[in-house]
C-alpha positions in Angstrom: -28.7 -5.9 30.3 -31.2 -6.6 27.2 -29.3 -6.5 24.2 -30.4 -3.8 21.2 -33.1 -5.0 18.5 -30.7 -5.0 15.3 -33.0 -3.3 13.0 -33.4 -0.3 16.2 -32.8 3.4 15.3 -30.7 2.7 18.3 -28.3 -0.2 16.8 -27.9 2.1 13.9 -26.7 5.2 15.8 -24.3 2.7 17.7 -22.9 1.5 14.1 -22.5 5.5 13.2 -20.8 5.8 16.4 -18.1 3.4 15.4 -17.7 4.6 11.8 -17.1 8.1 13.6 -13.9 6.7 15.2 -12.0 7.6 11.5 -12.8 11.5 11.8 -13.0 11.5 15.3 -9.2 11.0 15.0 -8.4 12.9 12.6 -10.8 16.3 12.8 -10.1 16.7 15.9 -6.7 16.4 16.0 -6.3 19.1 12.8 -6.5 22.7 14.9 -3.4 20.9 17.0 -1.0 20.5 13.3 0.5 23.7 13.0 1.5 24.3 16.7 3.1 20.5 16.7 5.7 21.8 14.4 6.9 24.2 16.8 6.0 22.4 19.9 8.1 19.4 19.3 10.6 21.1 17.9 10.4 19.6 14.2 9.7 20.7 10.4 5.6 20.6 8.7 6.9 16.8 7.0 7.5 15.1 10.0 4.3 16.1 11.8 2.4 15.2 8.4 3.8 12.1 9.1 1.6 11.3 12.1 -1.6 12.0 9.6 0.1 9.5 7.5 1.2 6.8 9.9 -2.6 6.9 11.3 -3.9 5.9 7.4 -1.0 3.5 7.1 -2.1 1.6 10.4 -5.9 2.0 9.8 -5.5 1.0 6.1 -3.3 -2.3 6.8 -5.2 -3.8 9.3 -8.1 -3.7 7.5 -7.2 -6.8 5.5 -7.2 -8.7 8.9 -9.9 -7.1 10.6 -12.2 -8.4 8.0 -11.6 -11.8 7.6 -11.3 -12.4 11.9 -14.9 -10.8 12.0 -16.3 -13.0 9.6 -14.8 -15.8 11.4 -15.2 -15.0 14.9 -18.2 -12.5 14.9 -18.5 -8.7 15.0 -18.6 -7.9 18.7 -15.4 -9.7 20.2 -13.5 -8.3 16.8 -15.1 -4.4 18.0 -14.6 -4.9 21.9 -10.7 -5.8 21.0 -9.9 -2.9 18.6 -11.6 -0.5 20.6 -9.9 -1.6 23.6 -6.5 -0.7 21.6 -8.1 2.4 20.2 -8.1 3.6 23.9 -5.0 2.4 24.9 -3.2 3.9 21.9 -5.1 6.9 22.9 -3.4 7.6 26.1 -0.3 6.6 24.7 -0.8 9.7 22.0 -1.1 12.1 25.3 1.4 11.3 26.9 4.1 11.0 23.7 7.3 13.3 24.2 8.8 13.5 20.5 7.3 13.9 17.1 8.5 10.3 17.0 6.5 8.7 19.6 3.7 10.2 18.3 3.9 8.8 15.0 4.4 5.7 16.4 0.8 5.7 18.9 -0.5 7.4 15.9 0.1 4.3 14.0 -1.5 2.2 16.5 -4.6 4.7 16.8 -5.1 3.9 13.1 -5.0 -0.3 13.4 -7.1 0.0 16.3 -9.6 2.7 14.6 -10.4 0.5 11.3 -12.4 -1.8 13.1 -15.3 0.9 13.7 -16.1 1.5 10.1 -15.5 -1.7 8.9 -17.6 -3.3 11.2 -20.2 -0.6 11.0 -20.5 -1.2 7.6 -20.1 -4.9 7.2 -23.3 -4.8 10.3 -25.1 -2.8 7.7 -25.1 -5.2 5.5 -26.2 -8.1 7.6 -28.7 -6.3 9.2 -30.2 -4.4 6.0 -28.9 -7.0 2.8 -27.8 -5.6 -0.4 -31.4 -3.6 -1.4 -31.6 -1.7 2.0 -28.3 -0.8 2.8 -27.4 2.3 0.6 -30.2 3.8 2.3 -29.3 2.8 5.6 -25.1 3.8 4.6 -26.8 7.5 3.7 -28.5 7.5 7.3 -24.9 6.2 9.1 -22.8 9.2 7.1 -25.3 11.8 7.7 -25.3 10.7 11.4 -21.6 10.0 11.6 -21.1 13.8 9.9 -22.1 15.1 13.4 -18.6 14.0 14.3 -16.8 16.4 11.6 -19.2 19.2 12.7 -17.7 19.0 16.6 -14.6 17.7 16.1 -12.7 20.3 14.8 -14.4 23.0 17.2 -13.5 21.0 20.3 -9.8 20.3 18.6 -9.5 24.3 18.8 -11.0 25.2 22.0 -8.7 22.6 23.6 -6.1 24.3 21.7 -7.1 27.8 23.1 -7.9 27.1 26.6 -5.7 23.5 27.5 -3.4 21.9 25.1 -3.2 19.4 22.1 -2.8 16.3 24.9 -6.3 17.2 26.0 -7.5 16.2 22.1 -6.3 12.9 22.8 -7.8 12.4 26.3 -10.7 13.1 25.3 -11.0 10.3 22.6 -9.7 8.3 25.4 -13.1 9.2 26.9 -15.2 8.1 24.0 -12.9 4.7 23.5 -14.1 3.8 27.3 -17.2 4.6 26.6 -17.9 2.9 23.3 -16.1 0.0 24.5 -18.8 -0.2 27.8 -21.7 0.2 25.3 -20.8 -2.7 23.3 -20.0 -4.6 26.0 -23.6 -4.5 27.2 -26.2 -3.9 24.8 -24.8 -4.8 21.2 -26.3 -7.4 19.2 -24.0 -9.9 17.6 -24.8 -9.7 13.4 -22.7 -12.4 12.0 -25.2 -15.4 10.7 -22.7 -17.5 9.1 -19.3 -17.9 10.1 -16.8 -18.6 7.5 -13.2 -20.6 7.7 -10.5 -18.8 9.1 -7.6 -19.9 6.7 -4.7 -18.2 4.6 -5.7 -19.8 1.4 -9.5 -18.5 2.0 -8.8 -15.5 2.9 -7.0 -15.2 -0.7 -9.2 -16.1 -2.4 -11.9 -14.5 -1.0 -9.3 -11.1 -2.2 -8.8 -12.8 -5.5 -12.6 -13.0 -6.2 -12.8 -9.4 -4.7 -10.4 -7.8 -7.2 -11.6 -9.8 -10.0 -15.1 -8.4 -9.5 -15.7 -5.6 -12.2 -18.2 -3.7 -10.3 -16.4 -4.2 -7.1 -13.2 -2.7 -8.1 -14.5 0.2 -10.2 -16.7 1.2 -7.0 -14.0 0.5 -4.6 -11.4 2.8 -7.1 -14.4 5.1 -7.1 -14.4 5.6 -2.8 -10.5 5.4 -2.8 -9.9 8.3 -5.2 -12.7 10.4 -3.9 -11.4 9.7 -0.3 -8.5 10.6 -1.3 -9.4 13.9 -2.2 -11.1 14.7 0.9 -8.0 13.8 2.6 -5.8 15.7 0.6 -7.8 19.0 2.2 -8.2 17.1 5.7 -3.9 16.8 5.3 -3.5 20.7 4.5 -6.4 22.7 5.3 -5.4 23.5 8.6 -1.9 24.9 7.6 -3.5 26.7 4.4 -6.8 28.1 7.1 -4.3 29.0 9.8 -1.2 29.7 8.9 -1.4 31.0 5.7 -4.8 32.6 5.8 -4.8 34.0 9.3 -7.8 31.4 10.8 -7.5 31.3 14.5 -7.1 28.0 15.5 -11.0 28.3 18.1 -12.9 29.4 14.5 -11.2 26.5 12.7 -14.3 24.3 13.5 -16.6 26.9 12.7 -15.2 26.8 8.7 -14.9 23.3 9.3 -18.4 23.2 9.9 -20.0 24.4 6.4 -17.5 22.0 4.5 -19.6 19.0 6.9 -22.7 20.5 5.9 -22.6 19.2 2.4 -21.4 16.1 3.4 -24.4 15.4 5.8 -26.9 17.1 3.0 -25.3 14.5 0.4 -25.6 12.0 2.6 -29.6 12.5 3.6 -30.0 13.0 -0.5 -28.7 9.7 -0.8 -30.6 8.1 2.1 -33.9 9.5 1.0 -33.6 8.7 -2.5 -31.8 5.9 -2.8 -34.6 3.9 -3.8 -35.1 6.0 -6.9 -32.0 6.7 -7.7 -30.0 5.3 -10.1 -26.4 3.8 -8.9 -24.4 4.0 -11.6 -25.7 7.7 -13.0 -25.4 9.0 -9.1 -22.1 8.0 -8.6 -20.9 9.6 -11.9 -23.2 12.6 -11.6 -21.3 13.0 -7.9 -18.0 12.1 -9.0 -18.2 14.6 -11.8 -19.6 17.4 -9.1 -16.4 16.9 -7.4 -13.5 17.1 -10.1 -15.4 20.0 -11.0 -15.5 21.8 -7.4 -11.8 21.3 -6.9 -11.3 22.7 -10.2 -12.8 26.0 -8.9 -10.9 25.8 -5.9 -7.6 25.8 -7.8 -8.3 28.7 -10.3 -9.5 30.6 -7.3 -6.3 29.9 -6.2 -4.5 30.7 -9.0 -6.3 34.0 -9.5 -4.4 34.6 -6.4 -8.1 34.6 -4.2 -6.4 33.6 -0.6 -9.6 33.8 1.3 -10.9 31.4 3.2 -14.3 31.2 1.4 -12.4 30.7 -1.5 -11.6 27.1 -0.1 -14.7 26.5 2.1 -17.2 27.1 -0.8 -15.3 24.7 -3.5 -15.4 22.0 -0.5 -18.9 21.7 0.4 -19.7 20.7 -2.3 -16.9 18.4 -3.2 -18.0 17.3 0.2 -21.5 17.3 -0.7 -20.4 14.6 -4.1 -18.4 12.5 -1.4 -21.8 12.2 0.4 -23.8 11.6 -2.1 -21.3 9.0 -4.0 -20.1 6.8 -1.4 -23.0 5.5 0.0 -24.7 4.3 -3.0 -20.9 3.0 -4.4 -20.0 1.2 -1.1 -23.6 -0.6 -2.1 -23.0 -1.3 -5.0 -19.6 -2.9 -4.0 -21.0 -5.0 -1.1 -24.1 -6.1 -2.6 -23.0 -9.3 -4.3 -21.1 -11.0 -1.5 -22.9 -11.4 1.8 -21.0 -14.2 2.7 -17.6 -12.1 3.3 -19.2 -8.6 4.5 -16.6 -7.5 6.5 -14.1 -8.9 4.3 -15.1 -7.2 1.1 -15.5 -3.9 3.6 -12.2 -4.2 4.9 -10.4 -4.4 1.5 -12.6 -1.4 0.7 -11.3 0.1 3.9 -8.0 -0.9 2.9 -8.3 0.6 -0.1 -9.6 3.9 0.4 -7.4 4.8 3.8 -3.8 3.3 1.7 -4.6 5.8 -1.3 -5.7 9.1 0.7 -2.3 8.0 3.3 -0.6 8.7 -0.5 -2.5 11.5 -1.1 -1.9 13.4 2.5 1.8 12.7 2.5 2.0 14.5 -1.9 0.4 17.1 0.1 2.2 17.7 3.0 5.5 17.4 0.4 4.2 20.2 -1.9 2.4 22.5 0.3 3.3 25.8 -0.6 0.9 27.8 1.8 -1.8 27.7 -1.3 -4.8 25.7 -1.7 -3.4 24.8 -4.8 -1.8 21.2 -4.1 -4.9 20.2 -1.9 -7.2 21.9 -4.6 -4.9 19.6 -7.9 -5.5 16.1 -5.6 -9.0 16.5 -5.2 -9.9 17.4 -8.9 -7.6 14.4 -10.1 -9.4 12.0 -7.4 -12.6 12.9 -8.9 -11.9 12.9 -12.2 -10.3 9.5 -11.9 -13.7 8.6 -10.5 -16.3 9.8 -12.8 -13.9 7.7 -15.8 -14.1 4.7 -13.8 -17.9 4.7 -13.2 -18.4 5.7 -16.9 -16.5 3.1 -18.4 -18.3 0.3 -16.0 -22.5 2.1 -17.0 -21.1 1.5 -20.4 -20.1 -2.3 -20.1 -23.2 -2.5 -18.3 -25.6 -0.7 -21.2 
């Protein structure tokens, strides 16, 4: 079989379909918290920790993911963790303790990285540094489709067959991606680079000592972070403490994608006149201020679900908008290491929000309030970052 033109709308949904392994996992899997606690017989901490040990795998492997695609290619690096992803996958269905769990859970998350990562590391051979915010905007506002169905599937499997058929079902799409990119996609990587410890360092060292690297990287890590922090306790605050049936999860779920995917098309159509460095800040500042609201609502004692869902779209909306264009800016200067400089971005961003989910799942209290706090600090932190580096830059 013919493989896909690189620069194909086709080659680009393929790429989204990869980077929609991380919420794939995750949505989905969110309806199925709550009625873990009691199913395996265990307290809210323990369960969180199978949110957690999913970051810690998908943020620690990213440091070798990136490097072995850069050696060895893109495809046999994507074929391999996909493979796992599967595995692990079945592995997750079939676990009998809260233990076991955590444990496929872990390897869901090491076998997951290698979609985004390599989704974005192909973006960037494919599209170079001037193209690929816009075509970043196009893969999040595609790869929010998986956010909008996740959640509702996660909650009629819940309803009508069990949490085990959450992870079947990824299962499913593992076989299925793996077949795709078995046959049709396109190898990216031009230039192979050396495979060797002392390399790989320094490649890191010049990564971290990279001022506009680093500022966009804290940037995505703390605003990531945030999301997560809501991703880690929305379903207990929705459900448990608000009264959400588990099957109209998705459906709240839903509006809180929708300003994701509308900052993301923003993004993709105006990248080109947009400013970097005023976007990012502009976004970052939209979304210290939206968790703001969400914790005085929650303060005022508001415990309704709008009063959650509202605040989020559009801290989701800033995510969208501010990601893209600082996951540009980050990548533009090295396209020698790609994957590498997206994997410790990956790295990065899934190590601080596995920090932040595991605060929250500590200090839940039934409130939006410790979600609502994480956010507002992860944004904050942001929008000082970005304005410190536009000033250096003026």
């Amino acid at each position: 079989m013919k493989s896909l033109d690189p620069q194909s709308r086709w080659t680009l949904w393929l790429m989204s379909a990869f980077v929609a392994f991380g919420p794939l996992s995750t949505d989905m899997y969110l309806p199925a918290l709550p009625s873990l606690v009691a199913y395996f017989d265990t307290t809210l901490p323990a369960v969180q920790w199978t949110l957690s040990a999913y970051l810690i795998g998908f943020a620690v492997f990213h440091l070798v993911c990136g490097p072995l695609a850069d050696r060895f290619g893109r495809k046999p690096i994507l074929l391999g963790g996909i493979g796992l992803f599967t595995v692990a996958c079945v592995g997750c269905a079939l676990a009998e303790s809260v233990e076991s769990l955590v444990i496929w859970r872990f390897i869901q998350g090491v076998s997951a990285c290698v979609g985004p990562t390599l989704g974005r590391a192909m973006a960037r051979d494919i599209y170079g540094p001037t193209q690929a915010a816009k075509a970043l905007g196009y893969m999040a506002a595609i790869m929010a489709i998986a956010p909008v169905i996740a959640p509702l599937l996660g909650g009629w499997m819940m309803t009508f067959t069990g949490w085990q058929a959450i992870f079947w079902s990824l299962a499913v799409y593992g076989l299925l991606a793996f077949t795709t990119v078995w046959l049709v996609l396109p190898e990216t990587l031009v230039k192979p680079t050396e495979l060797k410890l002392a390399v790989i360092l320094a490649n890191y060292r010049v990564l971290l000592t990279h001022r506009h690297f680093l500022v966009a990287a804290l940037g995505i890590a703390t605003m990531y972070s945030g999301a997560f922090a809501f991703i880690s306790g929305s379903s207990f605050v929705l459900i448990d403490f608000m009264g959400v049936p588990p099957e109209q999860f998705g459906w709240w779920f839903m509006l809180i994608v929708a300003g994701y995917m509308g900052g993301s098309l923003y993004t993709a159509r105006m990248a080109h006149q947009l400013d970097p460095m005023q976007t990012m800040m502009g976004g970052a500042l939209l979304a210290g201020v939206s968790a703001g609201v969400m914790a005085l609502l929650s303060a005022l004692g508001w415990h309704h679900p709008l009063a959650v869902v509202l605040p989020m779209v559009f801290y989701t909306a800033a995510v969208g908008i501010t990601m893209p264009q600082a996951m540009s800016v980050a990548l533009a200067p090295f396209a020698d290491m790609a994957a590498t400089a997206s994997a410790l971005l990956g790295f990065l961003q899934m190590g601080t929000a596995a920090l932040a989910g595991a605060f929250v799942g500590i200090h839940l209290d039934g409130t939006a309030a410790p979600m609502a706090l994480t956010m507002m600090l992860g944004g904050l932190i942001a929008a000082f970052g970005f304005w410190l580096l536009r000033r250096r830059m003026d």
